[in-house]
VOGU-3710 file (C-alpha; in Angstrom, 3 decimals, decimal comma):
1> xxxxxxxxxx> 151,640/91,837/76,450  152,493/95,492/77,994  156,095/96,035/78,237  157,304/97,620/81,191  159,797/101,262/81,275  161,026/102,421/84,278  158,598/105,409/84,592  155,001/103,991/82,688  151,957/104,344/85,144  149,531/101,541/85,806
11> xxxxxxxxxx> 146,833/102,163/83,645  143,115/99,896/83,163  144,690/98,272/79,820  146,873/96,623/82,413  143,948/95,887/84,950  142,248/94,036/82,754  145,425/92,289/81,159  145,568/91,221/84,840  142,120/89,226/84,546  140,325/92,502/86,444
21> xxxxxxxxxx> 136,774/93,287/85,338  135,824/97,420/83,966  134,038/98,364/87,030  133,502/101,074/89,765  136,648/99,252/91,784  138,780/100,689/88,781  139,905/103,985/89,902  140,562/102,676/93,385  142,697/99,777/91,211  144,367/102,470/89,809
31> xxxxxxxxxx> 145,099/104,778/92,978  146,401/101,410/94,967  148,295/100,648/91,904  150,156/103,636/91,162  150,895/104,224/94,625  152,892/101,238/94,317  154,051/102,083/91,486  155,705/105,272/93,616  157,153/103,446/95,990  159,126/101,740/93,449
41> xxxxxxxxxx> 157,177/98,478/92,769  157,402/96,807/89,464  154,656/95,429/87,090  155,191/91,880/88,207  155,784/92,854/91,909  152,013/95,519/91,585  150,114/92,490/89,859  150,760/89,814/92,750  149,605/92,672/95,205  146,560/93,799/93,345
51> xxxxxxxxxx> 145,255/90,039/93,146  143,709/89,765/96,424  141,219/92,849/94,487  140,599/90,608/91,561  136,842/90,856/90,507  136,100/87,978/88,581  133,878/87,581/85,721  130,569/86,974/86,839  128,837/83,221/85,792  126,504/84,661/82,966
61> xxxxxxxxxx> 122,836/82,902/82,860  121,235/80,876/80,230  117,680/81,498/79,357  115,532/79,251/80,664  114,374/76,095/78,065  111,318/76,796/76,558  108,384/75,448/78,407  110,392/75,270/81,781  108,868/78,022/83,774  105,021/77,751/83,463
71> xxxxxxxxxx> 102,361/80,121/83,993  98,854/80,413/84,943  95,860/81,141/82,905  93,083/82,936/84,223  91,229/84,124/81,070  88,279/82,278/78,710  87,470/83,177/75,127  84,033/83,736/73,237  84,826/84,946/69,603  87,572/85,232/67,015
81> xxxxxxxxxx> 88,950/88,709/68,314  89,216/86,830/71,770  90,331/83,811/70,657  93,364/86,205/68,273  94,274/87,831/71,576  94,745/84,676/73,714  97,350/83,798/70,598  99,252/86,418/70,677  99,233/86,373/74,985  100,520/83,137/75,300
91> xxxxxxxxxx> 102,978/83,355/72,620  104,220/86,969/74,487  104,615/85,023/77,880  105,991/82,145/76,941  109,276/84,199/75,727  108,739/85,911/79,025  108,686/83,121/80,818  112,452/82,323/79,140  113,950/85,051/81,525  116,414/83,201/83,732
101> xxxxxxxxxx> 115,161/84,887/87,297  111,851/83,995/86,321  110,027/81,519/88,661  106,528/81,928/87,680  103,566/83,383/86,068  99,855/84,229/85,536  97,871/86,060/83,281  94,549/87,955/83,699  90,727/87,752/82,168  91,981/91,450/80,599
111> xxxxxxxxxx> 95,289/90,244/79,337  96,378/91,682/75,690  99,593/92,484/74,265  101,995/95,457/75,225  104,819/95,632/72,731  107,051/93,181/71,038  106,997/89,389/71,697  108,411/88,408/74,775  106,978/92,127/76,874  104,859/91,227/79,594
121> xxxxxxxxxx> 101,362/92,111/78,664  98,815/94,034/80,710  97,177/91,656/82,397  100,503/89,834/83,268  102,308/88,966/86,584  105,600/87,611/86,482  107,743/86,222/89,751  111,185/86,572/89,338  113,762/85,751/92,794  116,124/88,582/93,922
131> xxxxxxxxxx> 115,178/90,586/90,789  113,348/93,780/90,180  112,437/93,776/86,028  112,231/97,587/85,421  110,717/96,613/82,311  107,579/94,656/84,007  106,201/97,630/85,560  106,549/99,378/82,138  107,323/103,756/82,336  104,007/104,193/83,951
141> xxxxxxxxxx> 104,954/102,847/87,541  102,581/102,747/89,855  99,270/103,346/87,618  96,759/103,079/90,412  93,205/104,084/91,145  92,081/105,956/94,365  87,594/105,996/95,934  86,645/108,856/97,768  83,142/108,245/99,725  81,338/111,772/99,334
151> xxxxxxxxxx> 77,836/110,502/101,551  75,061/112,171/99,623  77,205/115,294/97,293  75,209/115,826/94,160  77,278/114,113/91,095  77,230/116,687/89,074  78,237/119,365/91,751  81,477/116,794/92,243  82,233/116,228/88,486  82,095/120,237/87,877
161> xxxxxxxxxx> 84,039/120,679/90,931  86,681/118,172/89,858  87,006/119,711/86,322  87,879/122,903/88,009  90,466/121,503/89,773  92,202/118,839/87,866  94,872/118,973/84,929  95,115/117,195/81,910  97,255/115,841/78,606  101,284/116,064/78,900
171> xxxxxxxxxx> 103,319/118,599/81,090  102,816/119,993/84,756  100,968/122,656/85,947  101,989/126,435/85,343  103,598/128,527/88,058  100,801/129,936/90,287  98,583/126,770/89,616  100,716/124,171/91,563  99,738/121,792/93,881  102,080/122,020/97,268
181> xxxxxxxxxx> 104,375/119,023/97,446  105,863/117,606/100,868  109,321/118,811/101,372  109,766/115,698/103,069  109,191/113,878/100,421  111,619/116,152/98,206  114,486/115,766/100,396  113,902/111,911/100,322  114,164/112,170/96,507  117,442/114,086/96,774
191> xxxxxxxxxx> 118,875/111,533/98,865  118,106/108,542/96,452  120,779/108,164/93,516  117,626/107,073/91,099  115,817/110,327/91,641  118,174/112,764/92,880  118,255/114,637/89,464  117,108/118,104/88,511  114,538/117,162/85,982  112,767/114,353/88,899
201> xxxxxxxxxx> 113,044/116,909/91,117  111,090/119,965/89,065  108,470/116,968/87,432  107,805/115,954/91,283  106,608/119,735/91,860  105,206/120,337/88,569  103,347/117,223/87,749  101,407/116,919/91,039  97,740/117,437/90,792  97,600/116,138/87,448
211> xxxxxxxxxx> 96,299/113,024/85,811  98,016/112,375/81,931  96,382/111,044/78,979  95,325/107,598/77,186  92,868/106,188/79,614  93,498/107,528/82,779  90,266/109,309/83,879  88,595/110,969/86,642  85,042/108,758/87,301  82,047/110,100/89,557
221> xxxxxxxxxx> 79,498/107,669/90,200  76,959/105,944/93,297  77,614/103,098/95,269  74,898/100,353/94,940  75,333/99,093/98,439  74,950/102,074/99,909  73,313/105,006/97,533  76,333/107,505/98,389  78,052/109,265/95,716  81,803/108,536/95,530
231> xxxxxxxxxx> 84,744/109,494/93,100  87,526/107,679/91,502  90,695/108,916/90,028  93,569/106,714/87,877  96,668/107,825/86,954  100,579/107,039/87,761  103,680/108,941/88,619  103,720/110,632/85,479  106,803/112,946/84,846  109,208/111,393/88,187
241> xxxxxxxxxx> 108,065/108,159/87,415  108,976/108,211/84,146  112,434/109,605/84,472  113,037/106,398/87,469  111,549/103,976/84,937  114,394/105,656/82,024  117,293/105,468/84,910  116,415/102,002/86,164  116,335/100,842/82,447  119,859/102,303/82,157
251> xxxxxxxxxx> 121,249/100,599/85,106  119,115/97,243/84,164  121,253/96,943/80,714  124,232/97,395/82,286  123,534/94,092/84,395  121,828/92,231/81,397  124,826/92,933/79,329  127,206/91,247/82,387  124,803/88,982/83,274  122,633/87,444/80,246
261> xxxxxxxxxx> 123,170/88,979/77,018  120,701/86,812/75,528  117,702/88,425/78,050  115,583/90,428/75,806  116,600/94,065/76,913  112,754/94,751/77,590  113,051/92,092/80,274  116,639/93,467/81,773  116,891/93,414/85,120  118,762/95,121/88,959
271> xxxxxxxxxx> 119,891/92,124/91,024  117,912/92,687/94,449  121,166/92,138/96,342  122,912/94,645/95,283  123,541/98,611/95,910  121,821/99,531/93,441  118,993/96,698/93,216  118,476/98,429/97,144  118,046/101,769/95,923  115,772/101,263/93,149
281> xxxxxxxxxx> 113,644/98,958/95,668  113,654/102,316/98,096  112,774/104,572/94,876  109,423/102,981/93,836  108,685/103,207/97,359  109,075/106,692/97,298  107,222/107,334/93,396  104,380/105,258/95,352  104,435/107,972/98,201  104,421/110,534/95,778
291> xxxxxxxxxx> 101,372/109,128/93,702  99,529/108,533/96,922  99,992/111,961/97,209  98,740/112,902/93,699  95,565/111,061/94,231  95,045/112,933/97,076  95,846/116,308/96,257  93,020/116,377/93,000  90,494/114,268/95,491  90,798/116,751/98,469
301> xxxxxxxxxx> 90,465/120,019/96,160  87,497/118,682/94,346  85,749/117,903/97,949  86,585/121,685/98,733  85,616/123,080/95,207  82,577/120,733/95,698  81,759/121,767/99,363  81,141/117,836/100,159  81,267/115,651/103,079  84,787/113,298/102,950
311> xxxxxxxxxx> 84,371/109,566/104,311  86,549/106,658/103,775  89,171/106,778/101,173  91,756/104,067/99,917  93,604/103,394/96,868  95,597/100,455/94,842  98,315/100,373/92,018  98,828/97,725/89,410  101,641/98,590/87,923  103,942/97,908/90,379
321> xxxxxxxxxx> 106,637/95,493/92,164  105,382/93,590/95,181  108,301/91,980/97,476  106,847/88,280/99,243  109,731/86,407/100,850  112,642/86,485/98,357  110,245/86,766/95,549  109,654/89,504/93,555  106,150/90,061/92,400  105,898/92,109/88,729
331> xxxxxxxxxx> 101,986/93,107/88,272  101,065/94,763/84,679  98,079/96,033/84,709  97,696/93,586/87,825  95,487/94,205/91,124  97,645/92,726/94,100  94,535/90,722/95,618  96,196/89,608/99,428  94,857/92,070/102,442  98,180/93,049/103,323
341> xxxxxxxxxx> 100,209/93,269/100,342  101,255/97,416/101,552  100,942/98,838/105,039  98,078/100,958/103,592  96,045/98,402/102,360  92,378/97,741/103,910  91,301/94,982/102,215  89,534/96,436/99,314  90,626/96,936/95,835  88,972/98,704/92,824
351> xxxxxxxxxx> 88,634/97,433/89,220  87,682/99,704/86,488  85,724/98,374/83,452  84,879/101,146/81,141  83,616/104,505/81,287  79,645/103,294/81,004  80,085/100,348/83,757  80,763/100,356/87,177  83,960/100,242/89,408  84,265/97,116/90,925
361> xxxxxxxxxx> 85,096/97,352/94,632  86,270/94,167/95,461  88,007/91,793/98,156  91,085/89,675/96,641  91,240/86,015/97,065  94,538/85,779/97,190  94,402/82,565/94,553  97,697/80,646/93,802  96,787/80,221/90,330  96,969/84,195/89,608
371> xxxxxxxxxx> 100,104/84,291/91,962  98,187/86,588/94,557  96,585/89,566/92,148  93,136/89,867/90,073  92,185/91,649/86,702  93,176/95,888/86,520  90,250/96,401/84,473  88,794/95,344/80,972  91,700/95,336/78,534  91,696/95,475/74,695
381> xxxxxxxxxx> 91,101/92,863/72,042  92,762/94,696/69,304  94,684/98,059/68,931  93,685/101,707/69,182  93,848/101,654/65,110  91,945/98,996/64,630  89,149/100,252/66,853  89,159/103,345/64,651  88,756/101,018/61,319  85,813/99,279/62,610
391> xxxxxxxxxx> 84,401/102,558/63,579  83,669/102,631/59,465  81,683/106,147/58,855  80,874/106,950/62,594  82,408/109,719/64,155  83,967/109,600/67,656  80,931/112,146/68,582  78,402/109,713/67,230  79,879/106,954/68,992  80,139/108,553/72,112
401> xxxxxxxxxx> 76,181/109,462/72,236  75,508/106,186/70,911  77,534/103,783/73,324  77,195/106,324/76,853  73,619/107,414/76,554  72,440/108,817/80,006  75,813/109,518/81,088  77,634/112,887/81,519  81,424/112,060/80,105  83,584/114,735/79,384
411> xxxxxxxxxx> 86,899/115,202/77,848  89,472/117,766/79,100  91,243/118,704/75,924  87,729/118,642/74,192  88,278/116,292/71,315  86,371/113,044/71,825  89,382/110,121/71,903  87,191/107,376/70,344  90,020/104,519/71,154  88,599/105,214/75,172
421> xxxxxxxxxx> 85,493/104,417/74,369  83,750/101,376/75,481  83,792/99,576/72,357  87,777/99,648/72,637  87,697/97,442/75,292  86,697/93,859/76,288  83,084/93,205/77,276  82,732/94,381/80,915  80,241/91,369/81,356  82,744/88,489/80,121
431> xxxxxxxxxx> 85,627/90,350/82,383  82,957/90,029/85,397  82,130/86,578/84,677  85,528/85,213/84,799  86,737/87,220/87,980  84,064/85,253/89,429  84,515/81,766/87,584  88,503/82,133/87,810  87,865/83,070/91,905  90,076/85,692/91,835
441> xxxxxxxxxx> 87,650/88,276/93,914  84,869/88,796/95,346  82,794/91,635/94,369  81,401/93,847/97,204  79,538/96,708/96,134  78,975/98,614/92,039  80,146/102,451/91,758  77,400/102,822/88,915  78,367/105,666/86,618  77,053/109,083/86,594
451> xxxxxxxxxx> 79,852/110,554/84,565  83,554/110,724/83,842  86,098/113,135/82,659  88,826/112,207/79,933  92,038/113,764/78,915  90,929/113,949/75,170  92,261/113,386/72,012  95,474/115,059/72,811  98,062/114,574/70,177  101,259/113,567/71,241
461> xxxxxxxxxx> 104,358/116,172/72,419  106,503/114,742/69,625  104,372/115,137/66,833  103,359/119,173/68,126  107,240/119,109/67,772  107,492/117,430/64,410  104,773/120,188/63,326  106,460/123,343/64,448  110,387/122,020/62,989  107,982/121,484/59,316
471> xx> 107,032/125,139/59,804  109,752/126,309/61,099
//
């Protein structure tokens, strides 16, 4: 018990003596406290008047029982590296599922793992009431795809025009190649606490115009329906969407340690209702404007560069949170497949396979049994390693020649990144198939492939950095 002297401040030892919960209301505690304390007030006397303050401890929450929260399966097997996946899916989302804000889920045709049991894979949507799971749109928020219909530009004119223009592999652009960046959109970043922070702020103006690594690509191709050449672009919010991802993490702990230690911290979460649930919400709202804007900036230089007509031109994410009713809507590697799911939307969605098979432009059913979203894109049966293993004695250059004959696929940073090939991923047929058996779209046109650009086999920052400390 504190003993009391005649001159001792209130401190937070006492505070929390007093059944008051470590919080932001501390150093107001304090201030009300040792004003009191001025005026002459004892400990006994302070206590009775701080108690109409008293935060309680909050009710923590159990994880649910296993098996309680079900989810949907939207996704057939042929073949033991199938069949492996599927194993390791369900066992991944059923310790998802466990999460107590958790109300639902669904998996994809191209679901496969994304880190350690109990991570929502790609492929996975997850429904969780007044929560937004940081964690379940994974660092690279907002990964999204974007068409641009260029009526009758020569293919190759466009894919030379967008290698001029674009930017690949880790960091921005250098001073004097920038891309513009609304100041609008800067000043609304300076007024949110998520992304008001000097390093968001200089990745938003470096990082726009370019496109990352792994498999984010820049795909020219026709449209079957209508003959016309048209472009497609993935990426995210690289560098500012990375930081809010980091920041929301941070914040997310702090609830999960308050609120259900026994969440796995990949699946922490902001209560909706809160201050800071509300500003995260408004931040991936404004990392979507600002990859809207990305899209746009490398799609209207290459029509420039390329001297082509510009028609229609729409985009979709799926990696992202969707809000319906009090419900919020986690999509990995998830195409939100209901016509009005953003204020932008027009009704059509794309779906990437793999660099030799077409985009799928397609028209979402909407179906209860995927919770509202269809496939991203192909997905992986096994790893990036294992892929190389198989590859036995061919070299990536082999393998490229071998598996995109016809096509003219480039990669940025030169190096051939085998694991992007279309052996890496799921048969485009099979993912087709059960989009169509599974009704969860309906296809409306092909964007057959004339060619693609890569980032490369890029090796990681960290490990340039490993090199030059060994040298060093």
């Amino acid at each position: 018990m504190t003993h009391e002297t005649k001159f001792d401040p209130v401190t937070g030892d006492h505070l929390k003596e007093w059944g008051h919960r470590p919080g932001k209301q501390f150093p107001q505690l304090l201030e009300k406290a040792n004003g009191l304390r001025a005026e002459g007030f004892g400990l006994v006397k302070i206590r009775r008047e701080l108690e109409g303050d008293l935060v309680p401890e909050p009710e923590t929450l159990d994880l649910h029982a296993p098996g309680a929260v079900a989810f949907h399966e939207n996704i057939e097997v042929s073949g033991p590296d199938e069949e492996d996946n599927l194993v390791k899916v369900r066992e991944t989302m059923r310790a998802l599922m466990r999460t107590p804000t958790l109300v639902g889920g669904a998996i994809m045709p191209d679901a496969c793992p994304a880190g350690p049991v109990g991570t929502i894979p790609v492929g996975g949507v997850a429904a969780a009431r007044n929560a937004i799971h940081p964690g379940m749109h994974s660092a690279d928020i907002c990964c999204s795809v974007m068409i641009t219909d260029l009526g009758d530009a020569d293919p190759k004119t466009v894919l030379d025009a967008a290698q001029s223009v674009t930017h690949f592999g880790p960091g921005g652009r250098p001073q004097g190649k920038r891309f513009t960046v609304s100041l609008s959109l800067l000043d609304a970043f300076r007024e949110n606490p998520f992304l008001n922070n000097p390093k968001s702020l200089r990745m938003a103006q470096e990082h726009m115009g370019t496109q990352g690594d792994g498999n984010h690509f820049l795909f020219v191709g026709r449209s079957r329906a209508t003959g016309r050449t048209a472009m497609v672009t993935h990426h995210g919010s690289r560098g500012p969407g990375a930081v809010l991802y980091k920041n929301g993490m941070a914040v997310a702990e702090k609830f999960r340690k308050t609120l259900s230690p026994k969440t796995a911290k990949q699946n922490a979460w902001i209560p909706a209702d809160t201050q800071e649930g509300q500003d995260y919400w408004a931040a991936l709202q404004l990392i979507r404007k600002w990859t809207k804007a990305n899209h746009n900036a490398i799609h209207q230089a290459t029509v420039e560069a390329a001297k082509a007509y510009s028609g229609e031109r729409y985009w979709n994410e799926h990696n992202f949170v969707f809000k319906r009713g009090d419900i919020y809507l986690h999509g990995k590697g998830a195409t939100p497949a209901w016509g009005d799911y953003a204020n932008d939307a027009n009704g059509l969605t794309l779906i990437p396979l793999n660099m030799s098979e077409p985009v799928l432009v397609v028209k979402g059913k909407d179906a209860d049994h995927a919770l509202g979203f269809s496939p991203h894109g192909a997905g992986r049966n096994f790893s990036r390693s294992e892929h190389k293993r198989r590859m036995g004695q061919m070299t990536p250059d082999q393998l490229l020649e071998a598996e995109t004959e016809g096509l003219d696929v480039r990669f940025y940073a030169g190096a051939v990144d085998a694991s992007e090939l279309p052996s890496s991923y799921k048969r485009a047929e099979g993912v087709v198939d059960q989009i169509k058996s599974h009704d969860l779209a309906e296809i409306v046109d092909y964007i057959d492939p004339y060619g693609c650009i890569m980032a490369g086999d890029i090796p990681p920052f960290w490990k340039n950095r490993k090199k030059g400390r060994r040298s060093a």
